[in-house]
C-alpha positions as CSV (number, residue, x, y, z in Angstrom):
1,X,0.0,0.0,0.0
2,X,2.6,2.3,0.8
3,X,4.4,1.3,-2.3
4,X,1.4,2.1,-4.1
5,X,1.0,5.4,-2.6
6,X,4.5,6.7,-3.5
7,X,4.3,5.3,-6.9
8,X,1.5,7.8,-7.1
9,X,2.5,10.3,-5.4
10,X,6.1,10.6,-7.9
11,X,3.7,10.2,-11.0
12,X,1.8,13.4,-9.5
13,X,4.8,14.9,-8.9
14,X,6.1,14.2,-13.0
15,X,2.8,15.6,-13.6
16,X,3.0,18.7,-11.8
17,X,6.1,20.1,-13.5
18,X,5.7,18.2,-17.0
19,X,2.7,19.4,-18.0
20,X,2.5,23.0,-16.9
21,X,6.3,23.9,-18.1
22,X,6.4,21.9,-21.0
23,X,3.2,24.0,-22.3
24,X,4.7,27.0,-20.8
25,X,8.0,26.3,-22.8
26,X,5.9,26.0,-26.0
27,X,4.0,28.9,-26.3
28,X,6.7,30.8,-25.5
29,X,8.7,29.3,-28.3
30,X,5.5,30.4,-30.5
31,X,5.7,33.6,-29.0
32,X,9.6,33.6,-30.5
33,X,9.1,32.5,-33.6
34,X,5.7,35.0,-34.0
35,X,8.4,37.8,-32.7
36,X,11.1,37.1,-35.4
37,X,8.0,37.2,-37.9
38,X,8.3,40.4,-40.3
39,X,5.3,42.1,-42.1
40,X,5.3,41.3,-45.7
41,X,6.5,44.4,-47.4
42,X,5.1,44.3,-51.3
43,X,6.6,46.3,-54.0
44,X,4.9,48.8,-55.1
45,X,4.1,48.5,-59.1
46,X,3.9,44.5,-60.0
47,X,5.7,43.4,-62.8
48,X,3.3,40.3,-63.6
49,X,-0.5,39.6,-62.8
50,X,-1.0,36.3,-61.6
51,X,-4.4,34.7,-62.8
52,X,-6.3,32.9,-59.8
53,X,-9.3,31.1,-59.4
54,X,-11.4,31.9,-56.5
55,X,-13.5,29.0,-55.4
56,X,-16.0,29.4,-52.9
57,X,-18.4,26.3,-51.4
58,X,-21.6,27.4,-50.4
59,X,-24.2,26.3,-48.6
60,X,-27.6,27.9,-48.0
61,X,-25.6,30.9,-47.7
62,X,-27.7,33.5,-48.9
63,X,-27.5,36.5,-46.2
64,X,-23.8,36.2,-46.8
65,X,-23.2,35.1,-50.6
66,X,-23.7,38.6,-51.6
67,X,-21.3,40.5,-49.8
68,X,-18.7,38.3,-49.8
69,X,-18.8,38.2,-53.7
70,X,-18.5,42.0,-53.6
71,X,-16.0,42.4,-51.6
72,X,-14.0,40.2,-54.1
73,X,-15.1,42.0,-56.6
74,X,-14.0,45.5,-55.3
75,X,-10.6,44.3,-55.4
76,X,-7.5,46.5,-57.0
77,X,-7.4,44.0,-59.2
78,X,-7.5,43.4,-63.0
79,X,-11.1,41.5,-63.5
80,X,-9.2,39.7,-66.4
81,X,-6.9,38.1,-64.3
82,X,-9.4,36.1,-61.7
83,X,-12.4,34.3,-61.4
84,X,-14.9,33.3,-58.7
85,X,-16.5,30.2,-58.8
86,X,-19.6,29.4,-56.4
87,X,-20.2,25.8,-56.1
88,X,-23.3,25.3,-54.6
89,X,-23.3,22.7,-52.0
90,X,-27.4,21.6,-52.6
91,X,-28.7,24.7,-51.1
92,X,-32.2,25.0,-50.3
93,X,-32.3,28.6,-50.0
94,X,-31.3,31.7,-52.4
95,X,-28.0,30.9,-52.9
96,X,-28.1,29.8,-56.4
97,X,-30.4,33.0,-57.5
98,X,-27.9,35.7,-55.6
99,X,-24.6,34.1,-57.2
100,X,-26.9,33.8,-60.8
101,X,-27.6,37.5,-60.6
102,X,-24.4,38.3,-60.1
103,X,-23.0,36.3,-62.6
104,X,-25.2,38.1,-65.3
105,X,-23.7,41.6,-64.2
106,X,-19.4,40.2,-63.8
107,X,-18.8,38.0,-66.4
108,X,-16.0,36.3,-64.3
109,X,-18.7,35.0,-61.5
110,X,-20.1,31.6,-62.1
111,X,-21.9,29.1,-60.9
112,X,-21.4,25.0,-60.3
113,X,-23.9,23.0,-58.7
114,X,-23.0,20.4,-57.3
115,X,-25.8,18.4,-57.4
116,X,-25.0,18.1,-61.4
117,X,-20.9,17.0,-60.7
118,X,-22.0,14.2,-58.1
119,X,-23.5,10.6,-58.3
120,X,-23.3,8.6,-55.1
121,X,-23.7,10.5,-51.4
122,X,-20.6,11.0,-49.6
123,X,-19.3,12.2,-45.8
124,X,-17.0,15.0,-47.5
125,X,-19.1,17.2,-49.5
126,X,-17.2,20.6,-48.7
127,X,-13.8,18.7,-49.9
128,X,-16.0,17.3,-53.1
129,X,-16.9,20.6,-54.2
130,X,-13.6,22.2,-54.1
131,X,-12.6,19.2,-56.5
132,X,-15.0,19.7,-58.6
133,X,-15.0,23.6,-59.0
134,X,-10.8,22.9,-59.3
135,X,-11.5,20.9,-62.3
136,X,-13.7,23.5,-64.3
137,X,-11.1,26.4,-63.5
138,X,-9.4,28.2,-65.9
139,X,-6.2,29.3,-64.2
140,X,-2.9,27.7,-62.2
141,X,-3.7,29.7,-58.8
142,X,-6.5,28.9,-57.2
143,X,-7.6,30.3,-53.8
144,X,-10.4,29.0,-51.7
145,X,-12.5,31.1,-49.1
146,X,-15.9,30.5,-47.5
147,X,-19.2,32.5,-48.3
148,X,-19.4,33.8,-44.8
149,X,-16.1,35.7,-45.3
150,X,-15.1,39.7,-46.4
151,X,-12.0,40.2,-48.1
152,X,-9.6,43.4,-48.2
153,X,-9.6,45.4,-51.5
154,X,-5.8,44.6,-51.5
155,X,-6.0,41.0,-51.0
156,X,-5.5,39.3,-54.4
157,X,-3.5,42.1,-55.3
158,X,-1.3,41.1,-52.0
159,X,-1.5,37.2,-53.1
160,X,0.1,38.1,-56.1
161,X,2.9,40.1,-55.0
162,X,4.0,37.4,-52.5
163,X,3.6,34.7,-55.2
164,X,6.5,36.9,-57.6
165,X,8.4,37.6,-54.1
166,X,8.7,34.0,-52.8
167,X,7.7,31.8,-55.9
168,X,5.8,29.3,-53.0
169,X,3.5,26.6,-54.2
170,X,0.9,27.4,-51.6
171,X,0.1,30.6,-49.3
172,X,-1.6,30.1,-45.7
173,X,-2.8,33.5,-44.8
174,X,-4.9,34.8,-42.0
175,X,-8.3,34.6,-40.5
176,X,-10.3,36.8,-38.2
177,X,-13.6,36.5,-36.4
178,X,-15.7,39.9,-36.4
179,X,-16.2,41.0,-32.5
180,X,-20.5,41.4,-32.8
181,X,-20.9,41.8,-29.3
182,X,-21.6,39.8,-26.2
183,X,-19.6,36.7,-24.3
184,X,-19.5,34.1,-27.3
185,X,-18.4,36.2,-29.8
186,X,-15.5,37.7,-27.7
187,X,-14.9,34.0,-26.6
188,X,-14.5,33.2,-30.0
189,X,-12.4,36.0,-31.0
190,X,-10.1,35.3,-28.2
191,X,-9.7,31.9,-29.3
192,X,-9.1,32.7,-33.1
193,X,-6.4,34.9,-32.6
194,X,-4.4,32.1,-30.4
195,X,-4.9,29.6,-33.1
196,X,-3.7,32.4,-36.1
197,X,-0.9,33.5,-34.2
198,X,-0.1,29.6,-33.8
199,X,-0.7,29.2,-37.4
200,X,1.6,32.3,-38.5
201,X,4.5,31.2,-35.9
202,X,4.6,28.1,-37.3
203,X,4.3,28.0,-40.4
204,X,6.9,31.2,-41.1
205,X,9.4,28.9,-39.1
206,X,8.6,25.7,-41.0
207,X,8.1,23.9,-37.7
208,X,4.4,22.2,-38.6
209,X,1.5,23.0,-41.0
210,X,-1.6,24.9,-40.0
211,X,-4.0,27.1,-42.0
212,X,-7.7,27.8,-42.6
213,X,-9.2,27.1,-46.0
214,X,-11.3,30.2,-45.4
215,X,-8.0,31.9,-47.1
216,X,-5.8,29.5,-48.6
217,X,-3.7,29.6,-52.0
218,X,-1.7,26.9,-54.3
219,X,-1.0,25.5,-57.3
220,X,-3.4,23.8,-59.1
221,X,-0.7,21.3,-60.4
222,X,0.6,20.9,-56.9
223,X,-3.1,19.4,-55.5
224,X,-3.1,17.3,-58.7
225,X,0.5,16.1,-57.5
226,X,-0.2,14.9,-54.4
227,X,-3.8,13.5,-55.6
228,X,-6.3,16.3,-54.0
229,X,-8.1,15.1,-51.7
230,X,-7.6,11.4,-52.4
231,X,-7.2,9.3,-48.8
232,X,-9.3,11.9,-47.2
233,X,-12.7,11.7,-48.2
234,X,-13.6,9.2,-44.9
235,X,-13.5,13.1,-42.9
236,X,-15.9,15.6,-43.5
237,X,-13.1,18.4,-42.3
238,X,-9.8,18.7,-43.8
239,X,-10.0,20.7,-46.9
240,X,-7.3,23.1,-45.7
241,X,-4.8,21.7,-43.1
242,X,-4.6,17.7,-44.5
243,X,-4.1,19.3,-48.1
244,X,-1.6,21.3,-46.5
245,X,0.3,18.6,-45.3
246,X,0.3,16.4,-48.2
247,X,1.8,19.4,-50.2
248,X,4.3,20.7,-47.6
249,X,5.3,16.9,-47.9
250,X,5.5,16.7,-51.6
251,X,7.4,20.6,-51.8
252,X,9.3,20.9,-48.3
253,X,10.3,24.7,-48.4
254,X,7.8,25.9,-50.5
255,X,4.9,27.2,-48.1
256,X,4.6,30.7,-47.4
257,X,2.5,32.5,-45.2
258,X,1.0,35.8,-46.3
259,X,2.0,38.5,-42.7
260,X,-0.2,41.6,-43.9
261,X,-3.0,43.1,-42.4
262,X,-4.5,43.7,-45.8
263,X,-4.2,39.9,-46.6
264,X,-6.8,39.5,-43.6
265,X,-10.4,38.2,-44.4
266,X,-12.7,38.4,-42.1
267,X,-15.9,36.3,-40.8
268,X,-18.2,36.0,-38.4
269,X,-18.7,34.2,-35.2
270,X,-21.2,31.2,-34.6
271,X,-24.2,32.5,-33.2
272,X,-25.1,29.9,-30.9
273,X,-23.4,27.6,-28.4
274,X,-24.4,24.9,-30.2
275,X,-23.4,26.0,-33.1
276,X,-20.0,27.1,-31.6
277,X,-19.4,23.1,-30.8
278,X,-20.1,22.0,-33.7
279,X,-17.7,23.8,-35.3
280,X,-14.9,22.9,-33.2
281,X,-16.4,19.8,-32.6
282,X,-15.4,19.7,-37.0
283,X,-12.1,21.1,-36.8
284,X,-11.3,18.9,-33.6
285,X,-12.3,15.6,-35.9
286,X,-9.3,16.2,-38.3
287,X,-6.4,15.9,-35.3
288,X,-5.7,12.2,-36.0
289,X,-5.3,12.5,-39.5
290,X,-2.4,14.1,-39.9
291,X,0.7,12.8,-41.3
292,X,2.8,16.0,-39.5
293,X,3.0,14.1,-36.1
294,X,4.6,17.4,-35.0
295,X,1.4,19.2,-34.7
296,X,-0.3,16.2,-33.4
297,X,2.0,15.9,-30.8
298,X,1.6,19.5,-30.3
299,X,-2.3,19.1,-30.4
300,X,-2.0,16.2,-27.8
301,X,0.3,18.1,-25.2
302,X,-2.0,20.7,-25.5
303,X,-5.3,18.8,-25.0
304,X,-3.7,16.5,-22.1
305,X,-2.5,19.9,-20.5
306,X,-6.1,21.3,-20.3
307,X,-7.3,17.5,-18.9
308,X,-4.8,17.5,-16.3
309,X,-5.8,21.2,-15.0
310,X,-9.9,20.2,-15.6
311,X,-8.9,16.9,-13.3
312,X,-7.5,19.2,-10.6
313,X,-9.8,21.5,-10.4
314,X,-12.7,18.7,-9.9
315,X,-10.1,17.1,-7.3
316,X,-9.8,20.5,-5.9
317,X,-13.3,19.8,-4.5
318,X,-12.1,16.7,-2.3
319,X,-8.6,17.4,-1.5
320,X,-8.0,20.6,0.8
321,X,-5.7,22.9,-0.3
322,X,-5.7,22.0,-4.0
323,X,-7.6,24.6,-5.0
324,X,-4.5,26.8,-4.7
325,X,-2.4,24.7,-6.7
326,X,-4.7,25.3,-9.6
327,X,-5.4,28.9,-9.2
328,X,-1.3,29.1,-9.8
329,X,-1.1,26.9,-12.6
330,X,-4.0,28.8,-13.9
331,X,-2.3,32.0,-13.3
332,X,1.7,31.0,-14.8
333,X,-0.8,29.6,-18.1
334,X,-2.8,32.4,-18.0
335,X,0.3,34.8,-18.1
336,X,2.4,32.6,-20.7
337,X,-0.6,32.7,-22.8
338,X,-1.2,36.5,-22.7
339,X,2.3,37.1,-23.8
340,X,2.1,35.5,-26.6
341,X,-1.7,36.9,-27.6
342,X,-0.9,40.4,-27.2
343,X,1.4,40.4,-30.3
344,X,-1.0,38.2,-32.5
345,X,-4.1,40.5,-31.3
346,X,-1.9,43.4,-32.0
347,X,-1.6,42.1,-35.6
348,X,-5.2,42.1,-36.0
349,X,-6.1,45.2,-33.9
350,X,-7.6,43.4,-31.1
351,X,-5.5,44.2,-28.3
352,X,-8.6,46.0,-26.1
353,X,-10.2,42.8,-26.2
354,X,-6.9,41.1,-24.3
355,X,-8.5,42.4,-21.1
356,X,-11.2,39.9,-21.2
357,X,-8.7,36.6,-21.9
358,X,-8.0,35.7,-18.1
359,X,-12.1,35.4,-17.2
360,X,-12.0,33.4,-20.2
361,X,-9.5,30.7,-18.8
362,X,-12.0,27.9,-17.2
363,X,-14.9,28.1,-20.1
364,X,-11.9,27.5,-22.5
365,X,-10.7,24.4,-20.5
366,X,-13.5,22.8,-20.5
367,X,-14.4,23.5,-23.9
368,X,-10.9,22.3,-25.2
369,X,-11.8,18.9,-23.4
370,X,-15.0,18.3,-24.3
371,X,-14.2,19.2,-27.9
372,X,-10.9,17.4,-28.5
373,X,-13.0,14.1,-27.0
374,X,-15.6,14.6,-28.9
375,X,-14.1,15.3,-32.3
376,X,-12.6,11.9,-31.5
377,X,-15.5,9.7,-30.8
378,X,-18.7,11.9,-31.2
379,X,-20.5,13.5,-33.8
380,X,-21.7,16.5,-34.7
381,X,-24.3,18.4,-37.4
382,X,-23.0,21.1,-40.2
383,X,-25.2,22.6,-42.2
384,X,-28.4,20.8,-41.7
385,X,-25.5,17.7,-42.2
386,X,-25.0,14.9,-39.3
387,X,-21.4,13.5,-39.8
388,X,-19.7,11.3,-37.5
């Protein structure tokens, strides 16, 4: 018994420093490598226009289609050179009509359906209709966003600039949730700018892939080269980070990521609680897929280091004293984390909302938790969809 007991109690012991400094040690290697990161500083008259094919999945989208479309289409950017295509993911709403309408007035707007490109049902219909609208494009760039987004007036124009700096075979660049008001959506913009700052540290120092497909370039010969989506149809999520790891696999070097506030798009928050899960509940469902073990490693450290702290709070309740424990690990994450937000939020002109991001520390736990788990072996519904 007493064996037993100090077994357990040098295990806790391993525990207590392992998880709280190693997480501590890699955020504020993120917070390094996001330091070194420079602004990307364009020339000022382009030599070459790049061609690009915008491709855009939509799904009963039609109090966003509109405005997304014409914020593309206010771009600084010669109309000749890009296209949009809508795919439209079986919409039962206006979708189809908006995009039509639009169509009639740009003649480089069009419209797929995707109920004409597809036989059999499947689990991945997002990644499906980026294949097929990839096989009708015209050009060698294309560049995939969601219908929910806004883009700058600078941002192809920015794209294309990079593309003659770097020569890169495909582009991560960044993502940001509107603040509307009220405790989700400043969760949620809290969270974001974490995960972009994580992707922008990383990526720029080549240490693991990350991106959003809500603004994501490459080569169209470079998804035909590593297949597309082939060996990743059994996920419904996936369309940006898997891709990207296949290709940083098949062009090691090549990725860039696009550091300019006028390369941001921007989107809006989930409404809902509900709605909130299931979209993390999506992204979470991707994590043992991919073939980078380094950011599944870093996933895992990350997701066991919010278990342990959720397992000492509840122990907190039964064992005197604890409770203290966990208010300073709390506080030393709490800390780490907020040094490394306040450049990322600076980047996207968030700082004033960095006040917020220590009340915000236990609903994040326990939402990291229950998310990662169930991403794992739950399910969840998107867009009127139930996937598993």
């Amino acid at each position: 018994m007493i064996f037993f007991a100090l077994i357990m109690f040098i295990l806790l012991a391993i525990l207590t420093i392992t998880f709280p400094v190693g997480y501590a040690l890699l955020i504020l290697q993120y917070r390094r490598w996001l330091l070194k990161l420079k602004p990307f500083n364009p020339t000022k008259d382009p030599i070459h226009f790049q061609s690009f094919s915008i491709i855009i999945p939509a799904r009963n989208e039609e109090k966003n289609i509109g405005s997304c479309l014409e914020s593309i289409l206010k771009n600084h950017y010669p109309a000749s050179h890009y296209e949009i295509i809508v795919i439209d993911d079986f919409s039962t709403d206006l979708t189809g009509s908006i995009v039509q309408d639009l169509a009639r007035q740009h003649k480089n707007v069009r419209l797929l359906l995707l109920k004409d490109l597809l036989e059999d049902p499947i689990n991945s219909y997002k990644k499906k209709a980026i294949e097929c609208a990839i096989e009708k494009a015209q050009f060698d760039w294309i560049i995939t966003t969601d219908a929910d987004c806004l883009v700058h007036v600078n941002w192809l124009a920015l794209f294309n600039q990079l593309i003659a700096q770097q020569q890169p075979v495909l582009i991560a660049a960044p993502v940001m949730f509107a603040h509307i008001g009220g405790f989700l959506s400043l969760f949620q913009s809290l969270d974001f700018i974490s995960l972009q700052g994580i992707t922008a540290a990383s990526v720029s120092a080549g240490f693991h892939s990350m991106c959003n497909g809500a603004n994501l370039a490459y080569r169209r010969d470079a998804f035909r080269k590593v297949g597309g989506f082939k060996g990743l149809d059994d996920i419904a999520s996936g369309d940006d980070m898997l891709l990207m790891g296949k290709i940083q696999n098949a062009f090691p070097g090549r990725i860039s990521y696009l550091y300019h506030p006028g390369a941001i798009v921007e989107t809006d928050p989930m409404l809902t609680w509900p709605a909130f899960f299931n979209q993390r509940i999506r992204w979470a469902s991707k994590a043992t897929k991919y073939n980078d073990k380094k950011i599944f490693l870093v996933l895992l450290w990350v997701y066991l280091t919010n278990v342990y702290l959720l397992v000492i709070l509840v122990l907190s309740f039964f064992v005197k004293n604890l409770i203290w424990y966990w208010l300073l690990i709390l506080f030393l994450k709490t800390i780490t984390e907020l040094l490394f937000m306040y450049p990322a939020a600076k980047f996207f002109n968030k700082q004033r909302l960095l006040w917020w991001f220590p009340f915000m520390q236990p609903v994040h736990i326990i939402y990291t938790v229950v998310s990662g788990w169930l991403g794992k072996f739950g399910k969840y519904k998107w867009k009127g969809r139930t996937v598993k």
